[in-house]
Each structure stands twice: as structure tokens, then as C-alpha cells.
C-alpha positions as CSV (number, residue, x, y, z in Angstrom):
1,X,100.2,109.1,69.0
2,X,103.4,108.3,70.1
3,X,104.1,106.5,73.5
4,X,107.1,106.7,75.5
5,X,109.3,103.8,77.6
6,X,107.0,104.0,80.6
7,X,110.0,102.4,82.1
8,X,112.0,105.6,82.3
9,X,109.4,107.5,84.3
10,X,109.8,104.9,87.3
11,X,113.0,105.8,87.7
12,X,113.7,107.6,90.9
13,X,114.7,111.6,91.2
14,X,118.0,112.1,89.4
15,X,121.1,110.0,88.1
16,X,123.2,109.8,91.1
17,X,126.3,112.3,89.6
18,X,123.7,114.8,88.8
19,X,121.9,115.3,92.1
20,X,126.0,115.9,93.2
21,X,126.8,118.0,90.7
22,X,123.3,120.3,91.4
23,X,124.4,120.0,95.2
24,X,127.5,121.4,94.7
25,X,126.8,123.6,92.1
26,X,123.8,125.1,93.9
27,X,126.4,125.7,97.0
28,X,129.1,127.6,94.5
29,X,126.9,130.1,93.3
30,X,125.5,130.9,97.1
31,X,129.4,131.1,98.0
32,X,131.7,132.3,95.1
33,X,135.1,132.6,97.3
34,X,135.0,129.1,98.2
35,X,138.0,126.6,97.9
36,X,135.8,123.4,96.6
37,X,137.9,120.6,96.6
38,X,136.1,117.6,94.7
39,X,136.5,114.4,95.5
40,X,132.9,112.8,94.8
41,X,133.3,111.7,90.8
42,X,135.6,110.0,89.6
43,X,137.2,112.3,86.9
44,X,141.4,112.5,86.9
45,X,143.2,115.5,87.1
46,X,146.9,114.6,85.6
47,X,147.4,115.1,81.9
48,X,147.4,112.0,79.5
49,X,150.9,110.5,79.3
50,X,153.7,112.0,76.5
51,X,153.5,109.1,74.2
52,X,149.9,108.9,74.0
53,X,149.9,112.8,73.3
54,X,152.4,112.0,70.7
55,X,150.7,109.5,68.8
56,X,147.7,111.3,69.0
57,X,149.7,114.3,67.6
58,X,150.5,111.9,64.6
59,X,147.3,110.4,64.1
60,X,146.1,113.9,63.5
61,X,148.8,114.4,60.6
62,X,147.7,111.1,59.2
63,X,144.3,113.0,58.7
64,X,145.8,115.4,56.9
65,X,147.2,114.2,53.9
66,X,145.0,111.4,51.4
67,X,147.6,108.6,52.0
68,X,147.2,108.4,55.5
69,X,143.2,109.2,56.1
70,X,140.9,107.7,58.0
71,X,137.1,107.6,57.4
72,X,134.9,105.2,59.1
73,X,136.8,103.0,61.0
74,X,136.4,99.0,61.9
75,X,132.8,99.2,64.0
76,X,135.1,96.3,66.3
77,X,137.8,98.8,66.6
78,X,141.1,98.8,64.8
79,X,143.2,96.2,64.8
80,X,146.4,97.8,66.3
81,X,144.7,98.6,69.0
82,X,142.9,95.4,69.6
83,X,146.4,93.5,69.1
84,X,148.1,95.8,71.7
85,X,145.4,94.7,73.8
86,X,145.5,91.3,73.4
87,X,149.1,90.7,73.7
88,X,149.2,93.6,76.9
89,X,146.7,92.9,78.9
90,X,146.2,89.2,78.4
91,X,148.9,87.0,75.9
92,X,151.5,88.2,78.1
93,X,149.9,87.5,81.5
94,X,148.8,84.0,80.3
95,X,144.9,84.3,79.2
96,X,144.6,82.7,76.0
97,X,141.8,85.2,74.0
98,X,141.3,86.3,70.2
99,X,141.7,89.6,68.5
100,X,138.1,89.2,67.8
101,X,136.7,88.8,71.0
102,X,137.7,92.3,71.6
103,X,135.9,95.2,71.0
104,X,137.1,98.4,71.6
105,X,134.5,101.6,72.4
106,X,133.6,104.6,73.8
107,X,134.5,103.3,77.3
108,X,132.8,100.9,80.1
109,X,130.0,102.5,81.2
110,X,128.8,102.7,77.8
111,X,129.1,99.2,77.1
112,X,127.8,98.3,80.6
113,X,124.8,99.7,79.6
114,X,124.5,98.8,76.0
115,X,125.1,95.0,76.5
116,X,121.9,94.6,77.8
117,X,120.5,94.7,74.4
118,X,121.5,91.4,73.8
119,X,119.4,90.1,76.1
120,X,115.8,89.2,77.1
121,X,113.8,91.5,79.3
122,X,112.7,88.2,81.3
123,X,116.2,87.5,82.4
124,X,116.6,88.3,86.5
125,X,119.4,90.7,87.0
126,X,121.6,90.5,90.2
127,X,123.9,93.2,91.9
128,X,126.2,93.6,94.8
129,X,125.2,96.1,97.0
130,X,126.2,99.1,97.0
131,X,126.7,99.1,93.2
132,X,127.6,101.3,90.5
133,X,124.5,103.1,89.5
134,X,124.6,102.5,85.5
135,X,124.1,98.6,86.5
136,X,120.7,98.9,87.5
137,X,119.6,102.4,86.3
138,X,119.8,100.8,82.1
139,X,118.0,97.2,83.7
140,X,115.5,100.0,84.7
141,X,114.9,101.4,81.8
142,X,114.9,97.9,79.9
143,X,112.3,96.7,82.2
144,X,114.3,93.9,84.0
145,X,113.9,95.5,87.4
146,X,110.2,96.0,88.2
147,X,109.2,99.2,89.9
148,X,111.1,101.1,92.4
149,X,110.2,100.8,96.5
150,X,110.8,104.0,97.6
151,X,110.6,102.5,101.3
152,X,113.1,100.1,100.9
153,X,115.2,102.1,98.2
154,X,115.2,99.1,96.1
155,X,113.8,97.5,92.5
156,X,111.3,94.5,93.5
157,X,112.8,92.7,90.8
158,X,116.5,93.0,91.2
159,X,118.5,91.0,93.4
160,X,120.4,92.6,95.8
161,X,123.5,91.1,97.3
162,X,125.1,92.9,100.5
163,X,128.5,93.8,99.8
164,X,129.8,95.0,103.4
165,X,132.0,95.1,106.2
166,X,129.8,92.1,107.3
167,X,130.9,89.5,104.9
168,X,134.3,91.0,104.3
169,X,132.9,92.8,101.0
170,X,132.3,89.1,99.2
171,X,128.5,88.6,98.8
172,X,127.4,85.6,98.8
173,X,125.6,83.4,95.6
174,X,122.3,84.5,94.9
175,X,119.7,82.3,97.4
176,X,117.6,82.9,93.7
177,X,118.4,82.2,90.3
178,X,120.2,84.9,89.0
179,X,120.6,84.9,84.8
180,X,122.4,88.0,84.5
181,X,124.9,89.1,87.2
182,X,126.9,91.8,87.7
183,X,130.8,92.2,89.3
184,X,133.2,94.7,89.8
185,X,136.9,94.4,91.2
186,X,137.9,96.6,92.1
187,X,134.8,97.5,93.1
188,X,133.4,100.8,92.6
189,X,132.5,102.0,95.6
190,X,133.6,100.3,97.9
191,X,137.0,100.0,96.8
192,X,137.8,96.0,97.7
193,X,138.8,93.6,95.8
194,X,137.1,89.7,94.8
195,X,139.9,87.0,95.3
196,X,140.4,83.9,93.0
197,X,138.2,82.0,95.5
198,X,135.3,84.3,95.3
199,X,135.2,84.7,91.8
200,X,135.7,80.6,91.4
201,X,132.8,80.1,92.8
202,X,131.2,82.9,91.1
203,X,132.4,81.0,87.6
204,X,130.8,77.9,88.7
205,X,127.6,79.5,89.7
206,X,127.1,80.9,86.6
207,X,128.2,77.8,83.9
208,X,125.7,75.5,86.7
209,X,123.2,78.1,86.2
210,X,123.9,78.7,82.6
211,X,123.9,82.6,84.0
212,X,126.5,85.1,82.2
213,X,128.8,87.5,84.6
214,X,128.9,91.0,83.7
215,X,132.9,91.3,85.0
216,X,133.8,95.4,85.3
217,X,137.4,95.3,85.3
218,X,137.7,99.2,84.8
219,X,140.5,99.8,87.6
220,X,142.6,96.5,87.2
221,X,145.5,98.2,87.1
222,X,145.7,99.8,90.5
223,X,145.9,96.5,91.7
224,X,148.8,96.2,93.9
225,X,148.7,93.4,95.8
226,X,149.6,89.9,95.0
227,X,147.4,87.0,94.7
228,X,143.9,89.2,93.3
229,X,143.0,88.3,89.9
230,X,142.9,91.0,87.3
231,X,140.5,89.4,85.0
232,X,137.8,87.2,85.3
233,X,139.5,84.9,82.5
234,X,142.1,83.9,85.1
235,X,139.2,81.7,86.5
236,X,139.0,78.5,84.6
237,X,136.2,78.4,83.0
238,X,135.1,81.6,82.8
239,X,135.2,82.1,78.9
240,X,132.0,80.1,78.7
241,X,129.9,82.3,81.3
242,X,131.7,86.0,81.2
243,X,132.0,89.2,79.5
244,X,134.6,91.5,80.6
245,X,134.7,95.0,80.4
246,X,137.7,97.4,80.8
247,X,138.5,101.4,80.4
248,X,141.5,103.9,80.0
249,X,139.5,106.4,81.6
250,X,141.0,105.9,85.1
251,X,144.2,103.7,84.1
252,X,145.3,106.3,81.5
253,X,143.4,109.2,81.9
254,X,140.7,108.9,78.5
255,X,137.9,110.7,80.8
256,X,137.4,112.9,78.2
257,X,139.3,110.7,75.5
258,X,136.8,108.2,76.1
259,X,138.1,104.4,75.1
260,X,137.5,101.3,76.5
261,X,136.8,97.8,75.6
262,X,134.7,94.7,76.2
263,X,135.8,90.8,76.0
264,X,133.0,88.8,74.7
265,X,134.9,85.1,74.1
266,X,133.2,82.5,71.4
267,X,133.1,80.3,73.4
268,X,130.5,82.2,75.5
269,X,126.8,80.8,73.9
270,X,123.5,81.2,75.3
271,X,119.8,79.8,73.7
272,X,122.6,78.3,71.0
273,X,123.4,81.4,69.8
274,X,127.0,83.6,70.0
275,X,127.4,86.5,72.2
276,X,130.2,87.4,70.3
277,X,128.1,87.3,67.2
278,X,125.0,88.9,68.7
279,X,127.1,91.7,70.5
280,X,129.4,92.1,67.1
281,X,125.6,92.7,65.3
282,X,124.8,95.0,68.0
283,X,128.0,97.4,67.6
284,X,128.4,96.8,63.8
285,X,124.1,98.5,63.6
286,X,124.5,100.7,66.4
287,X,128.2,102.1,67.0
288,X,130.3,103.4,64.4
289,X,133.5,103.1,66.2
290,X,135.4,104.9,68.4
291,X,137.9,107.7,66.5
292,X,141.2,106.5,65.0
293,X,142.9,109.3,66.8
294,X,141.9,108.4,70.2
295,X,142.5,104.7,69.4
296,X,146.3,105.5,68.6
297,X,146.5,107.4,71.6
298,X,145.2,104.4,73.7
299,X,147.6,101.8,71.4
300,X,150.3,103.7,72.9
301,X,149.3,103.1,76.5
302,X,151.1,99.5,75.8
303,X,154.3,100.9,74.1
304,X,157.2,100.6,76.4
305,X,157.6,104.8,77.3
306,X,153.4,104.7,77.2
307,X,153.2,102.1,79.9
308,X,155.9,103.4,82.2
309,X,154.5,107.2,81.8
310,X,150.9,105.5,82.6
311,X,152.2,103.4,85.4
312,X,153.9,106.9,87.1
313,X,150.6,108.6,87.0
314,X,148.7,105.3,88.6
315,X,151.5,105.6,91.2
316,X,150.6,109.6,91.7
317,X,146.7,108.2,92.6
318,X,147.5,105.1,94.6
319,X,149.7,107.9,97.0
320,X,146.5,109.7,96.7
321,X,144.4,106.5,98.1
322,X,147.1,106.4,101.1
323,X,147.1,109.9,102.2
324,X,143.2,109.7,102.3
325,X,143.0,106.8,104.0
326,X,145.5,107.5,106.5
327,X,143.7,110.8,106.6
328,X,140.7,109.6,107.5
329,X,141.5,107.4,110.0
330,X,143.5,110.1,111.8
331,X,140.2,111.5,112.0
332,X,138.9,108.5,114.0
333,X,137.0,107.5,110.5
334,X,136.3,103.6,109.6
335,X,137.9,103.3,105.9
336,X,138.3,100.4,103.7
337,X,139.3,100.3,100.1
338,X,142.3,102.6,98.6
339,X,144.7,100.4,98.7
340,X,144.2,98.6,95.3
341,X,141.4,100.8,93.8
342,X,141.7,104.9,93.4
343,X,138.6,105.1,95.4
344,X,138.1,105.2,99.2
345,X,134.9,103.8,101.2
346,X,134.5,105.4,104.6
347,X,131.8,104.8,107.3
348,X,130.0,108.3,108.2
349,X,130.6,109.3,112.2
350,X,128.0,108.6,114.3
351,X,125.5,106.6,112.2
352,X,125.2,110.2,110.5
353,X,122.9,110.1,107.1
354,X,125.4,109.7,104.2
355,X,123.5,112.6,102.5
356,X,123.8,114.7,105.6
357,X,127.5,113.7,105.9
358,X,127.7,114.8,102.8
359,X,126.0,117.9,103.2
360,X,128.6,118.8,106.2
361,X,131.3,118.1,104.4
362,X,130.9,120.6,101.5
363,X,129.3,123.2,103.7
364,X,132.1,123.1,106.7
365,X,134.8,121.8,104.9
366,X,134.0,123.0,101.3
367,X,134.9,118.9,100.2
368,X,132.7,116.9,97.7
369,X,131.8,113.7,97.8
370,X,129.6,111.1,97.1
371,X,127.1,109.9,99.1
372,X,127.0,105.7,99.8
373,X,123.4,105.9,99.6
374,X,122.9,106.9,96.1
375,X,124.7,103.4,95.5
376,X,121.9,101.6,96.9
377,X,120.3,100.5,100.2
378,X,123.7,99.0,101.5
379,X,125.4,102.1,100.8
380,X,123.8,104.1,103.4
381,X,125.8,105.6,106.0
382,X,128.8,105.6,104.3
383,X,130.3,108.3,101.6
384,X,132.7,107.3,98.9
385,X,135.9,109.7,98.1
386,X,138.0,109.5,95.3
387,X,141.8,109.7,94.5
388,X,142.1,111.8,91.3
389,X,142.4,115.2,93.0
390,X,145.8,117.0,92.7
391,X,148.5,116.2,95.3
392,X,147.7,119.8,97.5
393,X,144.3,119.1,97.4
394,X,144.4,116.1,98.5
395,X,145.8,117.1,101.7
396,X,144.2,120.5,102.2
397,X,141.1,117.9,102.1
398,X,142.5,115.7,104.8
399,X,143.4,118.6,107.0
400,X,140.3,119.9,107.1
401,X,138.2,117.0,107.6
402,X,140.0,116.8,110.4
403,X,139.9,120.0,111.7
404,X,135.7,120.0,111.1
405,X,136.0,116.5,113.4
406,X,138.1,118.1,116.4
407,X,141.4,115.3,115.1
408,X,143.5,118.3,114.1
């Protein structure tokens, strides 16, 4: 007889983006003339940049004709894409890395998921809190998280670390050991960012502790603001206790492209083995690479026209971010975030339910969004919106919210 991961069955209701998307899709079909504006996940609206549609045009030809085919690719990724990479995003902003520490794949969530294979189910994972849902939903279903209290909307054996107004969104070190531990900046949700303070003593935690960081760096390039570290390997130090993972989903639009990429430096050993060699055996038995033509589209994000084309549509979010923000707190709303993240965190009127908020928003206003609460206890009373809608609706959005709060 065949037996199934028990572990999957403790996992409570729905994935987060599907209760939404049953939500809202439940309320379209019970009111077909509805203008729904959506603002709840985080999937762009602008089209990918010119060069990247041109290189992707060629890559296609290449396909075409015997000389310039391409069968099964590098499992690692190509190696003009993992140069580009290298010289882009770290070379030339002073990180020294290796083109073989990258690994280039179907995006971050993917990886954030996967690179728990790597590791024992023994080890005690740590979050912030609220967290993006994929961090602890796969340490569910690998066992690492014990069983889920419905009371307290928690896994027993994760550790939670409020992220919140309270502490400025910078949780504090883990009063327990923590082996595996889990950061985002920008964060997703909230929208804040970790300084080089926070994440020195975060780097120092985890080499005392002989932890490993879990660094999602997914929306590093809406950064804006001097002084905030893009990648965890600015840290000293932190090549010997991190793994960094980054996306063109957001920056460049690959939502349904899908690329991204993960730093895993040699340096980085645990139990005296690699990561780079465990995760290289992990990709090289389980992933056969991500598609030559969407990895020349993504090698021409760093080209010179690529980078200024992707920079203009980051620009066209981050106006986004304002005009909710300022939108929302026109409405007498508590915001934070937006300004160096594409995603806004508001406090719900009232100490209203973020579900219920939620609820009122795409009835009355026809807006959705995602509920705080789905990204664990901490998130509750707050909803998270995002900045990918189109200009318009963007501020048909605004103007309604509020309208349905009496600020219009």
C-alpha cells in the first residue's frame, strides 16, 4: 500500500493566493459588470522591456537552424547569463563572488522552497512575522514545523519573530537557537527594509551559531534610498553563513517568463560538507535548467538599452507605491512600506479583521487585496496592496477607498 507525506495533510485550509483568488473569483461570477481592480498578488502588468523581447526574438531563431540549437542546457544555468550576473549585480557593486556560485532557475520561490532539501528535517526553522507564506508552508510539508495551532495560528515548532510597527520592522535574534533562518528585504509584506546594522548582527548570529540565512533579495532593485544594503554579501562575513536568492519576476517582469537565481558561495560549509556542492547535486538530479530562450531574455536585462528600459518600468511601479501610499493615508489609513518595495502594508480601520477588511474592500469598492493575516499571526489587522496595477487603476483604487471611508 502506498502512504502519503502525512505532513501535507496538517497543513491548514488553502495556500494563501488561492483562498484570494476563490474569494474573488467566487464574487465575479455573482457580479459580472464589476470593475475589479487587483491589487492583492503580486503579478506586473507592463510588458517585458524591448531588448529582452529582442533577444528572446533571436534566441528563438537560434532554435531554428542546426548551428545555433539548443537542447538541454547547463542544469547551473548558462554561462552568459551567470556572467551578466556576476559582473551586474555584484563585480561591479564591489561583492567579490564566482560564476559558479550562481545558479540560475525557474525563479525564487521555487528555489525558496527547494533549498530545503539540503537540509535535515531536525534543523529549527525561524521566520519574521508576518512572512511570505512559501517559507513555512515547504518547512511544513518537510516536517520541520510540527503541527499547526489553529488557536494561535501558528506551527509549534517554528519560531516566530514579530516583524512590526513595534520594533520598527527589525525583529530581534531568536531568544532560541535557530539553524535555519529566514530574511527578506525588502520584505514581502510589509514592505520595509533591514539596514546594514540589522543584517550585521544577523551575519554574526548565524557564523556564532553555525546557522545559515535564507537572504530573499527578490525586490532589491526598488531600493531607492541610500544607505540599505542590496545583498546580504555586503555584510562581511556573510559568504560563510548565507544563501541569497534573487528574481526577474518583479525587477523585469519574468512572472510568466519565470527566471531567477540563487547564490550559494563555497565558502558556505556545514557538517564539513559544501552547500554549493550539495545544492549543485540537488539541481544537477532534480532541475533540468531553466530554457535558453528565457535565459537570453533575462542576459539582456544587464545590457545597457535592457537595464535603462527595466529601470523606466521599476520607476512606473515605485510612482505606483507613492500614489497608494499617499492614497491611503488621505484616507486617514496607517501605511508603511512603498517606498523602496512595490508593495504597500496598511493597518485595517478600526482594529477591523484583515479578512473582513478585505471582504469590504472587494464588495464596496470592487479592490483586491491580500489579507495580513494569511501571512501569519503578526499580520492580522493589516492588508497588503501591491503596485503592479496599471497607472488608471491605480487611482480609480485610491479614489474609491476613499470614497467607501467618507475621505473623498
Amino acid at each position: 500500500m502506498a502512504h502519503i507525506n502525512e505532513n501535507y495533510t496538517k497543513l491548514p485550509g488553502s495556500y494563501l493566493f488561492a483562498e484570494i483568488g476563490r474569494r474573488s473569483a467566487a464574487f465575479a461570477a455573482s457580479h459580472p459588470d464589476a470593475d475589479i481592480i487587483k491589487m492583492g498578488i503580486g503579478d506586473v502588468t507592463r510588458p517585458l522591456a524591448p531588448a529582452v523581447i529582442e533577444a528572446m526574438h533571436q534566441a528563438v531563431e537560434d532554435l531554428a537552424t542546426s548551428e545555433g540549437f539548443h537542447g538541454y542546457g547547463p542544469e547551473q544555468g548558462y554561462d552568459f547569463l551567470r556572467e551578466a550576473i556576476l559582473h551586474g549585480d555584484y563585480l561591479d557593486r564591489g561583492i567579490e563572488l564566482e560564476v559558479d556560485e550562481i545558479f540560475i532557475s525557474d525563479g525564487a520561490k521555487s528555489d525558496c522552497g527547494n533549498i530545503g532539501d539540503i537540509f535535515a528535517t531536525a534543523n529549527r526553522v525561524a521566520v519574521c512575522d508576518p512572512v511570505y507564506p512559501v517559507y513555512v508552508d515547504t518547512n511544513a510539508m518537510a516536517g520541520r514545523a510540527g503541527y499547526y495551532d489553529a488557536a494561535a495560528e501558528a506551527w509549534t515548532d517554528i519560531i516566530y519573530m514579530p516583524t512590526t510597527a513595534e520594533n520598527h520592522f527589525s525583529p530581534a535574534l531568536p531568544s532560541q537557537d535557530a539553524d535555519l533562518i529566514y530574511l527578506c528585504s525588502p520584505n514581502n509584506p510589509t514592505g520595509t527594509v533591514l539596514g546594514f546594522e540589522e543584517l550585521e548582527q544577523w551575519v554574526t548570529y548565524a557564523n556564532n551559531h553555525d546557522a545559515v540565512i535564507f537572504f530573499d533579495s527578490a525586490y532589491e532593485r526598488f531600493v531607492t534610498e541610500a544607505g540599505i544594503p542590496r545583498s546580504i554579501y555586503e555584510i562581511p562575513g556573510a559568504k560563510t553563513c548565507a544563501i541569497e536568492f534573487r528574481s526577474f519576476s518583479k525587477t523585469a517582469g519574468f512572472t510568466g517568463a519565470r527566471c531567477g537565481y540563487t547564490v550559494v558561495p563555497k565558502a558556505l560549509v556545514r557538517d564539513g560538507v559544501s552547500l554549493n556542492a550539495l545544492w549543485n547535486r540537488r539541481q544537477t538530479t532534480k532541475f533540468n535548467g531553466a530554457s535558453y530562450v528565457i535565459q537570453r531574455g533575462a542576459a539582456a536585462i544587464y545590457t545597457p538599452d535592457g537595464a535603462k528600459q527595466v529601470e523606466e518600468t521599476i520607476d512606473y511601479y515605485r510612482t505606483n507605491a507613492r500614489i497608494i501610499k499617499e492614497g491611503l493615508e488621505a484616507a486617514g489609513l496607517e501605511v508603511f512600506g512603498a517606498v523602496n518595495s512595490p508593495y504597500i502594508w496598511c493597518k485595517t480601520p478600526n482594529g477591523m479583521g484583515s479578512w473582513d477588511f478585505f471582504d469590504l474592500l472587494l464588495e464596496k469598492a470592487h479592490i483586491i487585496t491580500t489579507p495580513g493575516a494569511g501571512f501569519g499571526p503578526a499580520g492580522e489587522g493589516y492588508i497588503r496592496l501591491t503596485a503592479f496595477s496599471d497607472r488608471e487603476a491605480t487611482q480609480t483604487a485610491m479614489a474609491r477607498i476613499q470614497q467607501l471611508l467618507g475621505c473623498a
